[in-house]
NUNU-543806 format. One line per field, with one value per residue: residue number from 1; residue in one letter; chain; y, z, x of N, C-alpha, C, CB in turn. Coordinates in nm, 4 decimals. Atoms other than C-alpha are relative to their C-alpha. Glycine has a CB too. Example, Ala and Ser with C-alpha at 12.3 -4.5 7.8 and 13.67 -1.06 7.14 Angstrom:
! residues 2
num	c(1, 2)
residuo	c(A, S)
cadena	c(A, A)
ny	c(-0.1190, -0.1190)
nz	c(0.0000, -0.0060)
nx	c(0.0890, -0.0820)
cay	c(-0.4500, -0.1060)
caz	c(0.7800, 0.7140)
cax	c(1.2300, 1.3670)
cy	c(0.1200, 0.1090)
cz	c(0.0000, 0.0730)
cx	c(0.0900, -0.0770)
cby	c(0.0027, 0.0462)
cbz	c(0.1246, -0.1415)
cbx	c(-0.0992, 0.0414)
***
This chain:
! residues 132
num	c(1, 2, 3, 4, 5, 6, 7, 8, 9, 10, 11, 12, 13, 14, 15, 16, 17, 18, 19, 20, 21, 22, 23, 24, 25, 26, 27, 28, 29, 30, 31, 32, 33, 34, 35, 36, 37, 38, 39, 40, 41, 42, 43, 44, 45, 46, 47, 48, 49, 50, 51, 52, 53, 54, 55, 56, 57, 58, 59, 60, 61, 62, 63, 64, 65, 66, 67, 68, 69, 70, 71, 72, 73, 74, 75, 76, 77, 78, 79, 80, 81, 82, 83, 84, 85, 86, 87, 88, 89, 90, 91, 92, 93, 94, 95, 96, 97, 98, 99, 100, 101, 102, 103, 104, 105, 106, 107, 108, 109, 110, 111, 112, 113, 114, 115, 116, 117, 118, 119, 120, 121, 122, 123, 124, 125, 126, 127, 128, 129, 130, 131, 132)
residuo	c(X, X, X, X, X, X, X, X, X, X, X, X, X, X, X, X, X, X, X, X, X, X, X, X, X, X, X, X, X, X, X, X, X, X, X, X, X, X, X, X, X, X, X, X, X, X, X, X, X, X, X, X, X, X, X, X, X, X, X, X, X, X, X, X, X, X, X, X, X, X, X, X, X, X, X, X, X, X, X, X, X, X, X, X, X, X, X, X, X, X, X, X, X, X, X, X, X, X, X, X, X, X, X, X, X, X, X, X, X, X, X, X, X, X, X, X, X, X, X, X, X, X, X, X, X, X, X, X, X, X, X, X)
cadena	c(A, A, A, A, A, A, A, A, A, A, A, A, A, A, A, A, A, A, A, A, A, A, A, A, A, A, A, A, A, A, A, A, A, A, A, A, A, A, A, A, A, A, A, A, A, A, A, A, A, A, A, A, A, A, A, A, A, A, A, A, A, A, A, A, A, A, A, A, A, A, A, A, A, A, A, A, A, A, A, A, A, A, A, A, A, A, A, A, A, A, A, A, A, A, A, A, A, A, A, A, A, A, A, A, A, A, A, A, A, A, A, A, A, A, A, A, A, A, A, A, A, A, A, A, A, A, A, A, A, A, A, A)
ny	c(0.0596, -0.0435, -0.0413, 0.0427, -0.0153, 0.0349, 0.1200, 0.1191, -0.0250, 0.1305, 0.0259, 0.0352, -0.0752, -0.0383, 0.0583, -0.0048, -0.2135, -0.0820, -0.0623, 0.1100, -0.0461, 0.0566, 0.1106, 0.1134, -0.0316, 0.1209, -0.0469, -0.0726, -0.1146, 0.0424, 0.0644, 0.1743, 0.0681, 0.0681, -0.0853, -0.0749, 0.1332, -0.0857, -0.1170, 0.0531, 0.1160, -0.0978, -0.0797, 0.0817, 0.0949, -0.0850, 0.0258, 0.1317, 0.0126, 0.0024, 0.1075, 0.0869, -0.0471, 0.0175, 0.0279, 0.0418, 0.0297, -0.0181, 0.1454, 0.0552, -0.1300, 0.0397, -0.0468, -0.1160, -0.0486, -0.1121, -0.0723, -0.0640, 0.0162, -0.1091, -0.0857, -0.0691, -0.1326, 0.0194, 0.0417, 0.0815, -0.0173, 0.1191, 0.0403, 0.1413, 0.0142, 0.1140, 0.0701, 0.1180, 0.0434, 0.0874, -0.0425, -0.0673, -0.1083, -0.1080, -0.0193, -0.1341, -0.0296, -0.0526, -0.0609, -0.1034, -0.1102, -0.1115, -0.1027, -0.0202, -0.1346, -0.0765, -0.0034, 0.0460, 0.1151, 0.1282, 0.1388, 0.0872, 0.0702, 0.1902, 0.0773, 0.1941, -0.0319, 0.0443, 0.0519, -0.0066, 0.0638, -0.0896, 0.1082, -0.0419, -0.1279, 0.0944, 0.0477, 0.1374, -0.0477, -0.0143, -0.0355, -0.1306, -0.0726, -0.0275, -0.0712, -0.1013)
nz	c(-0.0765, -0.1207, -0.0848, -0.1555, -0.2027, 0.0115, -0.0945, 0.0445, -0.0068, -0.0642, 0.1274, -0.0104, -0.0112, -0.1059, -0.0727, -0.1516, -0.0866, -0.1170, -0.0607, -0.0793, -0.1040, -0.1096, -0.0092, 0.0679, -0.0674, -0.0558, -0.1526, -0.0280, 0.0703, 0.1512, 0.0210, -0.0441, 0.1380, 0.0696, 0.0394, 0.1388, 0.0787, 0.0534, 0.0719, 0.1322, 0.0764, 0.1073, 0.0754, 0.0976, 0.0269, 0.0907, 0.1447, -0.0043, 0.0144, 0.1632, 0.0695, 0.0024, 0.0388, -0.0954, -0.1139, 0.0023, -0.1849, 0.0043, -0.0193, -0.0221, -0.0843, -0.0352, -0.0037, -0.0772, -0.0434, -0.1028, 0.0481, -0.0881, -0.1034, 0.0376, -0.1189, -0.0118, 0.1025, 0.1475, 0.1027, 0.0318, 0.1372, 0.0601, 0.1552, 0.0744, 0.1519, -0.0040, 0.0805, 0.0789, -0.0163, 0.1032, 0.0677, -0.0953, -0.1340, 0.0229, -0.0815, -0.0512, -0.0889, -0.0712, -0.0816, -0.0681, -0.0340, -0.0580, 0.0127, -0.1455, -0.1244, 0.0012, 0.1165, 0.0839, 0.0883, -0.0183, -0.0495, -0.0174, -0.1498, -0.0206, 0.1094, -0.0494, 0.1209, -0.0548, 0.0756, -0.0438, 0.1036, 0.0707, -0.0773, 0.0560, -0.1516, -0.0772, -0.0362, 0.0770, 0.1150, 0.1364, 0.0535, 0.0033, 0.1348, 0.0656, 0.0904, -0.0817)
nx	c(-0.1073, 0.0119, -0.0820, -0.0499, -0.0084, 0.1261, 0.0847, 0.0927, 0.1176, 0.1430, 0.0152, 0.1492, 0.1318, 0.0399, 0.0709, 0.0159, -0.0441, 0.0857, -0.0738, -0.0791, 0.0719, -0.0487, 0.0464, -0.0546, -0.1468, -0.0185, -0.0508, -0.1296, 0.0698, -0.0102, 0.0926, -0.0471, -0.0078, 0.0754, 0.1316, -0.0778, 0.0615, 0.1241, -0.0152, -0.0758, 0.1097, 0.0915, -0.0578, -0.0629, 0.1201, 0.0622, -0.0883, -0.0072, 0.1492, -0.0207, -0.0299, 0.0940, 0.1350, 0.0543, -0.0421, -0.1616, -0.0506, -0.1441, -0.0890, -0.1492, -0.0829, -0.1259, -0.1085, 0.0559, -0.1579, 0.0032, -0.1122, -0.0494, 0.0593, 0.0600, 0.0150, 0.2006, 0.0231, -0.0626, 0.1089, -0.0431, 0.0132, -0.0428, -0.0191, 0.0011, -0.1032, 0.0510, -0.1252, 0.0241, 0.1018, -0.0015, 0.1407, 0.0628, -0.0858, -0.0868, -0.0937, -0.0226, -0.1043, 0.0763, -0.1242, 0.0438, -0.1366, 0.0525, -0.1242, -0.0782, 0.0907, -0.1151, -0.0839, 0.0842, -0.0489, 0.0832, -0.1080, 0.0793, 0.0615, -0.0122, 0.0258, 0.0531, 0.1368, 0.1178, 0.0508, 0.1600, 0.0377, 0.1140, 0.1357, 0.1102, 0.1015, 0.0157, -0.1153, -0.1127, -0.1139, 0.0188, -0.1192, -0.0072, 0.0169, -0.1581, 0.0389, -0.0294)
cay	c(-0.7724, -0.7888, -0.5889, -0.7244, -0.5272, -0.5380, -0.6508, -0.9892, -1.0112, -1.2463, -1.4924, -1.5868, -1.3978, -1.1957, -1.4367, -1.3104, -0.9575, -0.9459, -0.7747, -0.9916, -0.9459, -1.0052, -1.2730, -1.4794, -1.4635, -1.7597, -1.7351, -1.5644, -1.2720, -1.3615, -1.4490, -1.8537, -2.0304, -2.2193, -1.9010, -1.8166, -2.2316, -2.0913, -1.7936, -2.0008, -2.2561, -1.9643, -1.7800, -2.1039, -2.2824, -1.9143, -2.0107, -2.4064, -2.3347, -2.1423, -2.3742, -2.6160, -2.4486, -2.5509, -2.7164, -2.8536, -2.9988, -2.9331, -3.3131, -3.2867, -2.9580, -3.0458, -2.8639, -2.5729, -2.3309, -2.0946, -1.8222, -1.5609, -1.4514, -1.2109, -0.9281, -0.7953, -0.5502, -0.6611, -0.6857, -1.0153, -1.0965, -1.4318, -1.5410, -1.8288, -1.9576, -2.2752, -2.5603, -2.8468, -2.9757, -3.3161, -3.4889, -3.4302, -3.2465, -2.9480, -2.8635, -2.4769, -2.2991, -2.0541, -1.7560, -1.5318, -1.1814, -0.8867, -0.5349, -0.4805, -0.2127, -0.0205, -0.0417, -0.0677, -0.3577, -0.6817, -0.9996, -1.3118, -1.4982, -1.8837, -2.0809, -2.4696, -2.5879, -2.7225, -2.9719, -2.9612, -3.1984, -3.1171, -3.2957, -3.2915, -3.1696, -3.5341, -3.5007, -3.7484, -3.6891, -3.5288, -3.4445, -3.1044, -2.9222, -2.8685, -2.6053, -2.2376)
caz	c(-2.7813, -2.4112, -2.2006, -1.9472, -1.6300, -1.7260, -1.4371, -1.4472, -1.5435, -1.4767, -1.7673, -1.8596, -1.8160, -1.5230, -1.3644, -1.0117, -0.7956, -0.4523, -0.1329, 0.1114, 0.4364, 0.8383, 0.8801, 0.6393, 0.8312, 0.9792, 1.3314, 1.2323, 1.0787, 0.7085, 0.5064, 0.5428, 0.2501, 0.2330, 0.1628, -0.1504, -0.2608, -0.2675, -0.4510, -0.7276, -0.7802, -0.8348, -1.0321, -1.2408, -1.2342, -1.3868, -1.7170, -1.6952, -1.6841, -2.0401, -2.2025, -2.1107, -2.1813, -1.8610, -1.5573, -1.4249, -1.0679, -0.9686, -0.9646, -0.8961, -0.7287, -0.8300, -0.8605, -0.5588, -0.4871, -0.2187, -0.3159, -0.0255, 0.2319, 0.1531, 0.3866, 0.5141, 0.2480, -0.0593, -0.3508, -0.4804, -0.8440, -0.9832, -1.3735, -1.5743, -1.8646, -2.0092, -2.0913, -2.2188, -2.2915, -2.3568, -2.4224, -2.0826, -1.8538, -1.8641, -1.7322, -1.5848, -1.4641, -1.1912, -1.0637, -0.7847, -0.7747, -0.6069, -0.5843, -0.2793, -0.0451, -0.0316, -0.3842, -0.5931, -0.7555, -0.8563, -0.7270, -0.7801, -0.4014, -0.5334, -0.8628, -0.9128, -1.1779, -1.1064, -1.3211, -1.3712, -1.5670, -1.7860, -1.5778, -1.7106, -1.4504, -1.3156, -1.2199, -1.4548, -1.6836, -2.0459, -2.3290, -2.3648, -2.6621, -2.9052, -3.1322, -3.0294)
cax	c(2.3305, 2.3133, 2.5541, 2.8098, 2.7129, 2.3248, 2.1165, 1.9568, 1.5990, 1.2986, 1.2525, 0.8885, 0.5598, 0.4657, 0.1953, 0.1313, 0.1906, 0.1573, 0.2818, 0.4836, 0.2664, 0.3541, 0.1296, 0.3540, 0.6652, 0.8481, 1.0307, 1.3439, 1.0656, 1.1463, 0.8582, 0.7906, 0.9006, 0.6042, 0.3883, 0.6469, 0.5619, 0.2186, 0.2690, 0.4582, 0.1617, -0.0552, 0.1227, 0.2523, -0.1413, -0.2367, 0.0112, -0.0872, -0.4853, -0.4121, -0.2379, -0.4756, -0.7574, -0.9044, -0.9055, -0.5213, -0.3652, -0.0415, 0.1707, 0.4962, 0.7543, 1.0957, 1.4584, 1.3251, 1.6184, 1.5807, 1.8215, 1.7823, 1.5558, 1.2317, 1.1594, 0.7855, 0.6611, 0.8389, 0.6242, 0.6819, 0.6688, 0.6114, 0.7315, 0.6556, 0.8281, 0.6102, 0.9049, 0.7488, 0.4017, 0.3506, -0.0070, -0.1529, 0.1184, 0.2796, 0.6155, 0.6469, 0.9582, 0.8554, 1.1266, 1.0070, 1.1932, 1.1791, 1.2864, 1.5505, 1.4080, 1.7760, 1.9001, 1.5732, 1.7524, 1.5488, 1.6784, 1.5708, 1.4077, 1.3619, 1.2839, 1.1189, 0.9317, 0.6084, 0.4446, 0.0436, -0.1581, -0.5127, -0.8251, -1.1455, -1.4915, -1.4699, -1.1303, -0.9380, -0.6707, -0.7231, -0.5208, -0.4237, -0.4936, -0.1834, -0.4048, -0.3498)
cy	c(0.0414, 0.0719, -0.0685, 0.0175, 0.0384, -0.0507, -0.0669, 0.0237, -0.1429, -0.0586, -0.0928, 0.0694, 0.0294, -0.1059, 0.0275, 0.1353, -0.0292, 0.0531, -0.1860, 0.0911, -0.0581, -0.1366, -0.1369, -0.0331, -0.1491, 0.0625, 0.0891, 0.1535, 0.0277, -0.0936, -0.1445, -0.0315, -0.0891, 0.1125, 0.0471, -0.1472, 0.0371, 0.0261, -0.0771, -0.1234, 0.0990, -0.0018, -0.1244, -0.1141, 0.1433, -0.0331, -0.1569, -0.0260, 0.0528, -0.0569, -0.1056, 0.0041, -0.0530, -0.0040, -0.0749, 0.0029, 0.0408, -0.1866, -0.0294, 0.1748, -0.0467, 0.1225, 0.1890, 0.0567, 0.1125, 0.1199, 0.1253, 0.0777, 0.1155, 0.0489, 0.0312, 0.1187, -0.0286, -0.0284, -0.1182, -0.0461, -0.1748, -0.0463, -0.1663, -0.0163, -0.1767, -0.0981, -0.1132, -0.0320, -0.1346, -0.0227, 0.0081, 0.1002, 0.1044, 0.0674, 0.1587, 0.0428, 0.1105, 0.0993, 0.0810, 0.1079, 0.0734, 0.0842, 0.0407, 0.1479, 0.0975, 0.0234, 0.0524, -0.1064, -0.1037, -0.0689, -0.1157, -0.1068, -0.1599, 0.0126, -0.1468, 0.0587, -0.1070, -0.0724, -0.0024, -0.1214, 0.0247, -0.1208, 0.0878, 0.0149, -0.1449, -0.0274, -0.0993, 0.0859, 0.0171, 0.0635, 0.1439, 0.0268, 0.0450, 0.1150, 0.1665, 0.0664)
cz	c(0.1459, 0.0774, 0.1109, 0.1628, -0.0345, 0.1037, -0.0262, -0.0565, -0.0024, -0.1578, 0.0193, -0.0184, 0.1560, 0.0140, 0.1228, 0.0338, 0.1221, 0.1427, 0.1322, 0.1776, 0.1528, 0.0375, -0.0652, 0.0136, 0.0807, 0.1503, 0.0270, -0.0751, -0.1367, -0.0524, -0.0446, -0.1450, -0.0846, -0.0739, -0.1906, -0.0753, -0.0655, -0.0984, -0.1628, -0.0552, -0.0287, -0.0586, -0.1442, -0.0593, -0.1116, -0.1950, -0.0450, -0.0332, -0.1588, -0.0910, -0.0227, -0.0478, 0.0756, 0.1163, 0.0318, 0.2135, -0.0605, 0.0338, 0.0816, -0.0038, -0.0656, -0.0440, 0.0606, 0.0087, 0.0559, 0.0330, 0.1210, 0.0902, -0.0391, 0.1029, -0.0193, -0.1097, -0.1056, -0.1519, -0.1087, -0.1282, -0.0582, -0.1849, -0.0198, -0.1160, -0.0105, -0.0252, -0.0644, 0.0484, -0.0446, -0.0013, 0.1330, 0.0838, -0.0519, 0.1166, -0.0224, 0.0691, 0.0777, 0.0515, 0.0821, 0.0291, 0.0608, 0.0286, 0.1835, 0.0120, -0.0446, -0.1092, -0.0994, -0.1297, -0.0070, 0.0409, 0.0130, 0.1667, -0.0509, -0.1703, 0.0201, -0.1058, 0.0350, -0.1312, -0.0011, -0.0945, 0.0304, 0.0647, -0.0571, 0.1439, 0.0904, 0.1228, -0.0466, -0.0719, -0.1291, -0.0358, 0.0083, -0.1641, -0.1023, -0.0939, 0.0835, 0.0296)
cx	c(-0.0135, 0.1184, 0.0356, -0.0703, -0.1485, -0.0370, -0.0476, -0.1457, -0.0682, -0.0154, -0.1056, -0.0801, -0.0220, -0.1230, -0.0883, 0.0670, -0.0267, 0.0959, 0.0267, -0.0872, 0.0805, -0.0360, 0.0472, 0.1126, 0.0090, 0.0411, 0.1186, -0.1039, 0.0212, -0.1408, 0.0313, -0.0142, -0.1303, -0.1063, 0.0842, -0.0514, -0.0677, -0.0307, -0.0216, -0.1122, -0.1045, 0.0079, 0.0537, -0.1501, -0.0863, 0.0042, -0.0902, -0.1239, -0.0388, -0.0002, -0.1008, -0.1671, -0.0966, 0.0535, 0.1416, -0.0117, 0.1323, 0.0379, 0.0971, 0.0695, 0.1551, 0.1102, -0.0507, 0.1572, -0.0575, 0.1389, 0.0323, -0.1261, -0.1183, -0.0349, -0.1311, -0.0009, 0.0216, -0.1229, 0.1097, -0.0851, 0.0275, 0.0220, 0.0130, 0.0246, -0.0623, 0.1498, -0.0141, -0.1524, -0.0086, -0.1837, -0.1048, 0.0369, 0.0576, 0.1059, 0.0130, 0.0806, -0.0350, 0.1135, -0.1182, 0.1213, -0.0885, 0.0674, 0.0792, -0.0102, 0.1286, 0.0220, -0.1270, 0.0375, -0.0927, 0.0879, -0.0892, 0.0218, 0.0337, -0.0407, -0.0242, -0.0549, -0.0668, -0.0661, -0.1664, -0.0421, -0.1470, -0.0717, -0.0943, -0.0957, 0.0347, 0.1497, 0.0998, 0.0806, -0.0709, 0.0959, -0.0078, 0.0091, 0.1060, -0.0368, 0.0338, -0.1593)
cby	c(0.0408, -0.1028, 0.0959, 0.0770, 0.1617, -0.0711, 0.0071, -0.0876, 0.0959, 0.0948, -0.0445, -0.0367, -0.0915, 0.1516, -0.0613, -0.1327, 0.1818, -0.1188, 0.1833, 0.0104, -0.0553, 0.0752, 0.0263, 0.0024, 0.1641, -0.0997, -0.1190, -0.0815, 0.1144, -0.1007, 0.0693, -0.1181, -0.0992, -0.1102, 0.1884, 0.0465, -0.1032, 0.0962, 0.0846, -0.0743, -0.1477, 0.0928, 0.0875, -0.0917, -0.0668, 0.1392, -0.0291, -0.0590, 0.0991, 0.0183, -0.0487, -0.0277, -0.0261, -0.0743, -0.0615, 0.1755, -0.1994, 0.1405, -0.0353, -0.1380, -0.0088, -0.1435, -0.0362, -0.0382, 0.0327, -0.0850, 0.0616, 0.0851, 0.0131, -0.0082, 0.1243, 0.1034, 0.1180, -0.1566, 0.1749, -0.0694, 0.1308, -0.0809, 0.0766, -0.0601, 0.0261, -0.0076, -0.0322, -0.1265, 0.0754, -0.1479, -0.1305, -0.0671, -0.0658, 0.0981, -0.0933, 0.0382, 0.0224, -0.0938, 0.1064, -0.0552, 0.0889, -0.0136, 0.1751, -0.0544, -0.0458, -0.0422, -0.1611, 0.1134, -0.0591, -0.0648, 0.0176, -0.0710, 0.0353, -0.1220, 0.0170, -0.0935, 0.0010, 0.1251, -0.1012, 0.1682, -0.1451, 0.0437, -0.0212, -0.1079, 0.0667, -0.1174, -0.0259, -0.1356, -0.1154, 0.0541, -0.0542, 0.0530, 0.1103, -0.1471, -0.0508, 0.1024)
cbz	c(-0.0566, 0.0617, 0.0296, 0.0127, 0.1186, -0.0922, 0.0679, 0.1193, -0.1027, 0.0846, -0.0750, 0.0928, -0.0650, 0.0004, 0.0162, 0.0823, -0.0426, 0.0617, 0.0526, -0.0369, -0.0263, 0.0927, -0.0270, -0.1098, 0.1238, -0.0852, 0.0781, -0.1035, 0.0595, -0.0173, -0.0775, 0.1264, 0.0230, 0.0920, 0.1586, 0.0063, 0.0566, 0.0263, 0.0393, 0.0439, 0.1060, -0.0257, 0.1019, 0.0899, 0.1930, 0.0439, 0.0365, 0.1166, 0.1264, -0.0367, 0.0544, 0.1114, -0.1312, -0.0155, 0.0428, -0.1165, 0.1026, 0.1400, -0.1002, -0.1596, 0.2234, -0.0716, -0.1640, 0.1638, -0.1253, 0.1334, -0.1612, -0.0681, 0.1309, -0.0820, 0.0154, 0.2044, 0.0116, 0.0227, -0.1013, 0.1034, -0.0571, 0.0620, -0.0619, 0.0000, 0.0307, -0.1128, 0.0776, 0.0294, -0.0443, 0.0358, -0.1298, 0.0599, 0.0883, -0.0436, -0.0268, 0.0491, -0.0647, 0.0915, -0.0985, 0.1236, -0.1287, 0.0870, -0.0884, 0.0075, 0.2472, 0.0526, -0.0406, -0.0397, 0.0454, -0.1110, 0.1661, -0.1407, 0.0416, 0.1480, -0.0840, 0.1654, -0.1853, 0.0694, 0.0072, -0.0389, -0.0152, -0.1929, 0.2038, -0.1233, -0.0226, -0.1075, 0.0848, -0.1258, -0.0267, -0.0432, -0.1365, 0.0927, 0.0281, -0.0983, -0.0447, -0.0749)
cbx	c(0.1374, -0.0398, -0.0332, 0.1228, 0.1336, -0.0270, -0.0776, -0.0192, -0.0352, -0.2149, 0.1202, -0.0411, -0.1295, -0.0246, 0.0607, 0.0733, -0.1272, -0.1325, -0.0864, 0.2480, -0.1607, -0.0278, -0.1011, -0.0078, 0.0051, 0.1144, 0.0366, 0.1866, 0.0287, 0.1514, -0.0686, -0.1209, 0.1129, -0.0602, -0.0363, 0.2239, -0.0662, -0.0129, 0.1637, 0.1817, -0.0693, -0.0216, 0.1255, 0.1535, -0.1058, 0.0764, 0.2245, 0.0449, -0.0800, 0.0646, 0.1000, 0.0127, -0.0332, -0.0503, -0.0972, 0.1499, -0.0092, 0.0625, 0.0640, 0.0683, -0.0100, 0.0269, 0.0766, -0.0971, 0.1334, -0.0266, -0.0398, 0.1027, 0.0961, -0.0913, 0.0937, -0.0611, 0.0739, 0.1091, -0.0769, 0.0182, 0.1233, -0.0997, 0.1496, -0.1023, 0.2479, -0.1291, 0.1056, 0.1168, -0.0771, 0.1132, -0.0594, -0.0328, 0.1319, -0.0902, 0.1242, -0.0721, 0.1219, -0.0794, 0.1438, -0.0651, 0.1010, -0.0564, -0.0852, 0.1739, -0.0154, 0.1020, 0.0827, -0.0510, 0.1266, -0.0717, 0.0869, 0.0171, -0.2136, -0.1585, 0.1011, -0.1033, 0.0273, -0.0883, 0.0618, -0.0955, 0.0544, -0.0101, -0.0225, -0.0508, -0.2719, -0.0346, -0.0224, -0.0756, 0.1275, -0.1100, 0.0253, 0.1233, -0.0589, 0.0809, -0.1629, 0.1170)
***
């Protein structure tokens, strides 16, 4: 049974690790959202290339939520949670957290789920494998 005042946690599979650098900073000195995008197609093409048991594009980005601002240094933590495969694509929900400098609390940064679908060497569409 989970406890009321329990902190949140990341739901999925760790995917991805890495440190939040200067060079990835926008103009207000918060790292730039597009470098966290990034992150999250790594970290969500790592899960997607599995499944597939190969090669995979990313398609389609949808329901992004940019929850609160990541600072230089942070080691940023991406999770993937597969949510549906059908017979070529696969739908992937993607959270990025990270632990707050002051508190050592996690907190989740953003979430999207990123769709990929299974291409063969030529680059076309193939089915994806349903066997484990």
């Amino acid at each position: 049974m989970t406890e009321i005042n329990q902190p949140p946690e990341p739901r999925g599979e760790l995917t991805l690790q890495t440190i939040a650098m200067p060079k990835d900073t926008n103009s207000s000195g918060d790292i730039f959202g597009g470098w966290l995008l990034s992150q999250m197609d790594l970290g969500s093409s790592i899960l997607a290339q599995r499944v597939a048991k190969g090669r995979v594009a990313t398609v389609a980005i949808s329901e992004m939520s940019f929850l609160r601002p990541v600072p230089v240094g942070a080691i940023v933590s991406c999770y993937c949670e597969l949510m549906q495969v059908g017979s070529s694509s696969m739908t992937i929900n993607v959270e990025v957290w990270i632990n707050i400098e002051s508190t050592n609390e996690p907190a989740k940064v953003t979430e999207g789920q990123f769709v990929f679908v299974a291409i063969d060497e030529r680059g076309k569409t193939r089915t994806v494998s349903k066997d484990k």
